[in-house]
C-alpha positions as CSV (number, residue, x, y, z in Angstrom):
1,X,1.5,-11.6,-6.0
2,X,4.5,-13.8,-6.8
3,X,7.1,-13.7,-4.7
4,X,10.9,-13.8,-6.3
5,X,13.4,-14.0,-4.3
6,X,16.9,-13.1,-4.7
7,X,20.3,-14.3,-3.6
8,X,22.6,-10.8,-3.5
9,X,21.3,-7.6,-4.0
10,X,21.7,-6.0,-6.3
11,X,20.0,-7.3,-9.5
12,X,19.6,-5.7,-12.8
13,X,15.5,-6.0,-13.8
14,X,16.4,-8.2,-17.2
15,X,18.0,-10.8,-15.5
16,X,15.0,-11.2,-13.0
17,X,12.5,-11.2,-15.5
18,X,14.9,-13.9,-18.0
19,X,15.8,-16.3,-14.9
20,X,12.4,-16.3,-13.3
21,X,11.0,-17.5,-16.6
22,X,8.7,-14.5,-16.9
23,X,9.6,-14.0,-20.5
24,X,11.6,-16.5,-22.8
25,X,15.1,-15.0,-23.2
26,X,17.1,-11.9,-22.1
27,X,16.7,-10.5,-25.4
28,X,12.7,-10.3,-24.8
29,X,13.2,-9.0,-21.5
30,X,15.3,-6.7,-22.8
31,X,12.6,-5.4,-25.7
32,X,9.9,-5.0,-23.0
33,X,11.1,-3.0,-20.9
34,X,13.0,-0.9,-23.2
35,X,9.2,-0.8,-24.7
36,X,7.9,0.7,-21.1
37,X,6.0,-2.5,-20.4
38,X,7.3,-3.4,-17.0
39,X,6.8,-1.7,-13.8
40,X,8.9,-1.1,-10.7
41,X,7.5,0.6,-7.6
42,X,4.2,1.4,-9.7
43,X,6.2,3.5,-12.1
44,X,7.5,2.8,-15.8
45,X,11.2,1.1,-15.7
46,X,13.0,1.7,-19.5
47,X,16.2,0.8,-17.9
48,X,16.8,-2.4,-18.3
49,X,19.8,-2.7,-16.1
50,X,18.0,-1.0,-13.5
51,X,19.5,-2.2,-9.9
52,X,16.1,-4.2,-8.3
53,X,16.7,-4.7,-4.1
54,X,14.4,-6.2,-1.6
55,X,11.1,-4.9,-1.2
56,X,11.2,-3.6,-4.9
57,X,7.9,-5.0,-7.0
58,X,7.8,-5.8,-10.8
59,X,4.8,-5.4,-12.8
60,X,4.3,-7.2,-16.3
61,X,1.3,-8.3,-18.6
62,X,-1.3,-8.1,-15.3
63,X,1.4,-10.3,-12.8
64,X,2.9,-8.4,-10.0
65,X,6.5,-9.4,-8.4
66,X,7.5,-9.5,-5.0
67,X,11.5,-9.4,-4.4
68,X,12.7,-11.0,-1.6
69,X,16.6,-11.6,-0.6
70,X,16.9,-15.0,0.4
């Protein structure tokens, strides 16, 4: 498990997964979670401004997140 962390809380899940270079752009983080493949807390996010705090996790494509405020 990867450890992200964060400098405010909160963050919306697209700009975690576009900064931390776990896809390519916003626009592809944006089309895969809107496609319900990333999970937060073990569930199914389609929200893609959905407000991520510490102690949340991300799962995508097999990786799991750990969110940390820094």
């Amino acid at each position: 498990m990867r450890v992200v962390e964060i400098t405010r809380e909160p963050v919306e899940l697209y700009k975690i997964l576009k900064f931390e270079g776990i896809v390519a752009s916003g626009g592809e983080a944006k089309a895969v979670i809107e496609n319900g493949q990333v999970l937060v807390n073990g569930a199914v996010e389609t929200r893609k401004r959905k407000k991520i705090v510490s102690g949340d996790t991300i799962e995508f494509m097999d990786e799991q997140f750990q969110v940390s405020l820094k």
